[in-house]
N, C-alpha and C positions, 0 to 999 in steps of 0.2 A: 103727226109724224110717227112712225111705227117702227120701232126698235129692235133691232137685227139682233135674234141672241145668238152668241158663238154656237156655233155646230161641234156636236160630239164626234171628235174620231173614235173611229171603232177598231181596234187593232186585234188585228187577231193570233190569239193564242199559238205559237209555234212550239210545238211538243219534241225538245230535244233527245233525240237517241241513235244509238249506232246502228247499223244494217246486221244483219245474219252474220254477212259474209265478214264485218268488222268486230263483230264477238268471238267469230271463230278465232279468228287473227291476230287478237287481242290475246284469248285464251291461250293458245300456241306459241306463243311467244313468252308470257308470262311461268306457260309449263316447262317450257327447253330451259328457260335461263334458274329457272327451280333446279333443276334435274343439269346443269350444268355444275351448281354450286356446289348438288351434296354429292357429285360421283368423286371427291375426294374423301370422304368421310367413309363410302360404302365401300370405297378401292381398301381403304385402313381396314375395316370389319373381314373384306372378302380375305385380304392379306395373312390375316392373321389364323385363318383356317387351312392355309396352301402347306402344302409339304414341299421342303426341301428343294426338291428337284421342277415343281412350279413356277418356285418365285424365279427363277434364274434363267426362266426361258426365252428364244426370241424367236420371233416376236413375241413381247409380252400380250398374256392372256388376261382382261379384266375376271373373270369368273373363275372360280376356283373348279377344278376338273373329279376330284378326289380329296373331298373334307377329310381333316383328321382335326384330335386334338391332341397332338402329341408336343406342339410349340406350348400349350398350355401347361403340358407333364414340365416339358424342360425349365420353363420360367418358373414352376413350383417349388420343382429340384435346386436350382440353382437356389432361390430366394431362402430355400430350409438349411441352406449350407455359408449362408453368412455371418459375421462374427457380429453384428448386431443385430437383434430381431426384427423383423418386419415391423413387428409391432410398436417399434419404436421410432422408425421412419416414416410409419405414418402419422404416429401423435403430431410430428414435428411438423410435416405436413397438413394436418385439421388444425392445427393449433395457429401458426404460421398465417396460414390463409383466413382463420374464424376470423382472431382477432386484427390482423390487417386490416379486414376488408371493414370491419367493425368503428374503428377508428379512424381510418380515411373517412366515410362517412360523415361521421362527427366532426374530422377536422374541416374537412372540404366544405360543411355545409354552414358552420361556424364562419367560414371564410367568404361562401359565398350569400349569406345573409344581411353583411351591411352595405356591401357591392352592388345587390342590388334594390334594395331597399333604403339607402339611406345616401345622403350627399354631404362629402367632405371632402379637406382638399388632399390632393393627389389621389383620388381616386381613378380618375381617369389612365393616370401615369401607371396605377397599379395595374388596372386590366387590360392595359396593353402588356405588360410584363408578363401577364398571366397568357396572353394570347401569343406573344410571341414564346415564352416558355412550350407551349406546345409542339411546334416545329424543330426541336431538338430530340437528336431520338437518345435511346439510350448508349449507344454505341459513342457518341460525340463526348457524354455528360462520364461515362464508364471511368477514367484516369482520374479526372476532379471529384467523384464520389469515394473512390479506392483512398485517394489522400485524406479526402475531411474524412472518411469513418476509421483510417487509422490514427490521424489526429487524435480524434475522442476517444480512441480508446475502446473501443464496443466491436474492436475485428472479434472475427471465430465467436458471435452471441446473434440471436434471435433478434436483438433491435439493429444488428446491421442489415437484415432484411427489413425490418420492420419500419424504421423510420427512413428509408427514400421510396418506400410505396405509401407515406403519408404527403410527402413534399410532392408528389406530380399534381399539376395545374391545371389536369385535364375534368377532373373531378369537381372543383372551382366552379370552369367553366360550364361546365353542364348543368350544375344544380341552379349556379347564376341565371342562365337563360330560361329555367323552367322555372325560377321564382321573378321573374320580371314578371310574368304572367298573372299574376297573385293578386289580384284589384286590393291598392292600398287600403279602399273603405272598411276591408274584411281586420284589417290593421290597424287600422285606426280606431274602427267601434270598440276592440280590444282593449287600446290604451286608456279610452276616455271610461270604458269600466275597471280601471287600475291594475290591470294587467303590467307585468314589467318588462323591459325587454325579453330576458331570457322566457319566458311565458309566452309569448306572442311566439317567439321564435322555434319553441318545443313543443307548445299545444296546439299552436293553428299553425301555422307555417312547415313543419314538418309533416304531420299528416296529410293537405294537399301536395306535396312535392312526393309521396308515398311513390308514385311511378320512377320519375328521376331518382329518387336513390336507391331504389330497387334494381336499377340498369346499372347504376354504376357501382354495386354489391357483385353483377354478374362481372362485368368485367375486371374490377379488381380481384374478386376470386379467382378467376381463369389465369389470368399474372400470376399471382403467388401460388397457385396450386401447381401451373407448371415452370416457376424458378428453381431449380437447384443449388443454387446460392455458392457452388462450389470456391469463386474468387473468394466469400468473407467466410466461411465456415472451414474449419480444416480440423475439427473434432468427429471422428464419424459417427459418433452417436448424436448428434445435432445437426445430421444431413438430414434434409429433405429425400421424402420418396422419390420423385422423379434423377435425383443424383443415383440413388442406390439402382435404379431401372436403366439408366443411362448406364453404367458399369456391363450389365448382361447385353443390353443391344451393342457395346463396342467389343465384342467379342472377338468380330472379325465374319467372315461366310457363313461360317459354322452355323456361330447365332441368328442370321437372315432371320427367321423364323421367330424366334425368341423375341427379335425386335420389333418386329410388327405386332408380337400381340401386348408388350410393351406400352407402341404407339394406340393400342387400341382400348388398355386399361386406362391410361392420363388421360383419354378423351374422354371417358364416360360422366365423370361429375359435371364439369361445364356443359354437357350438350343436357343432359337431365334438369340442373340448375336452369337452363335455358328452355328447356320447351315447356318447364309447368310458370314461369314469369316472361313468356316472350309476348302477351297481351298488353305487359308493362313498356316493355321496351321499345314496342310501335305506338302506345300515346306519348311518351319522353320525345322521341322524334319527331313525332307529327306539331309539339306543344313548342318545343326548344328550337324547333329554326332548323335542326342540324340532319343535314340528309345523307 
C-alpha cells in the first residue's frame, strides 16, 4: 500500500504596494491638510509685519504688501514706559511655567505609577474619576477653583497658578497609558535585585516613559506660558507676561499692529519648545493609544 504524502501548497508571495497615481494622492493630501494647519501661525507672523492701514483691509490680504517694523518700535515704546519692568514680567513668567511644568510631572507621574502598575482596590473607581475629570473644561471648573483658592488663602501668590496646573488629570492619563506599555519583567527583575519602590519608579520607569513626559512638559508649558493669571493675581509686579502684553493689544484700532506682534512674540517659545521634541511627541502617541 503506498502512502499519499500531503502536497505542498505553494502560495505565492503578493507584494503589497500603492500605485503612482496612489502616492501622488496620498502625498497631496497629507501636504494640503500640512499647509492648512500652519496658515494660522504664518497669517500671525505675516500680521505682525502689516502696517496700519493693511490689516484693516477688505477684502482681507493673506501677504503683507509693504513690510515694516514699526508694530515692533510701538510694542518696544510702550513695554519701556511701564511702571514694572519687563524684566520682571517675564521672570514671573519662566518661573511660573519652569517650575509648573516641573512638578505636574512629578506629580502626575507619581500618580500615574501605581495606576498602572499596581492592583488595589478602587483603583478602577479612581481612573474613571481621572477619565471623566477630563471632559470638564476649565470654564465649568473656573467659580469652584476661585472659591477653594480663596478659601486657602494663596489669592494674588504664584501657588494660585501653580497648584490647579498640578491637579489636571490629563497628565495622569497620559503617562498612565504610556507606562501600561512597560513589560512588568523589566519591574520585577528590579525588585528581586532589592530595588524599592521609589527606585524602580525613578531609575527604570522614568527613563523609558522619557517620551511621555517630555509631551506632557510641551503642553503644560504652552498653559502656563500663555496664562495671565489675571482672576488670582492683582499685584502687578506678579503678573505674568502675557497680562502685561494683553494690556498693549487692548488698546483699541490704534494698537491692531502692536497686537499681532504681541500674538507673535507668546507663540515663539511653544512652537521652538515643539519643533526640537516633536520626535517625542509622535512616539507618546503612537505608544499611548491616544490619537
Amino acid at each position: 500500500m503506498m502512502l499519499k504524502l500531503p502536497m505542498k501548497h505553494h502560495y505565492k508571495k503578493k507584494k503589497l504596494m500603492r500605485s503612482t497615481a496612489g502616492n501622488i494622492t496620498f502625498t497631496l493630501i497629507v501636504f494640503m491638510t500640512g499647509a492648512f494647519m500652519v496658515l494660522p501661525l504664518v497669517y500671525a507672523v505675516v500680521n505682525a509685519f502689516k502696517p496700519i492701514n493693511e490689516l484693516f483691509l477688505f477684502p482681507p490680504r493673506f501677504f503683507v504688501k509693504h513690510p515694516t517694523l514699526e508694530n515692533f518700535s510701538i510694542v518696544s515704546e510702550l513695554l519701556s514706559n511701564l511702571w514694572v519692568p519687563l524684566s520682571r514680567y517675564l521672570f514671573n513668567s519662566v518661573f511660573i511655567s519652569t517650575i509648573g511644568t516641573l512638578l505636574c510631572v512629578v506629580v502626575s507621574s507619581l500618580c500615574a505609577f501605581p495606576l498602572a502598575k499596581h492592583r488595589f482596590k478602587g483603583r478602577v473607581f479612581i481612573l474613571q474619576v481621572v477619565i471623566w475629570a477630563i471632559l470638564f473644561r476649565p470654564e465649568v471648573t473656573g467659580i469652584a477653583q476661585y472659591v477653594v483658592i480663596a478659601k486657602m488663602g494663596i489669592m494674588d501668590s504664584y501657588l494660585a497658578i501653580l497648584l490647579p496646573a498640578l491637579s489636571g488629570s490629563f497628565g495622569v492619563f497620559l503617562l498612565k497609558q504610556f507606562m501600561e506599555t512597560t513589560p512588568d519583567s523589566i519591574l520585577e527583575s528590579a525588585r528581586l535585585d532589592g530595588a524599592h519602590e521609589f527606585k524602580v519608579y525613578w531609575s527604570i520607569v522614568m527613563p523609558i516613559m522619557k517620551p511621555a513626559w517630555i509631551t506632557l512638559m510641551i503642553f503644560t508649558f504652552t498653559g502656563l506660558w500663555n496664562t495671565t493669571g489675571v482672576n488670582y493675581i492683582y499685584t502687578e509686579s506678579k503678573r505674568m507676561l502675557p497680562a502685561a502684553l494683553s494690556q498693549i493689544s487692548a488698546g483699541g484700532i490704534a494698537r491692531a499692529g502692536a497686537g499681532s506682534v504681541v500674538a507673535f512674540l507668546l507663540m515663539i517659545p511653544p512652537i521652538l519648545l515643539f519643533v526640537f521634541t516633536q520626535s517625542k511627541i509622535i512616539e507618546t502617541m503612537a505608544h499611548s493609544g491616544i490619537k
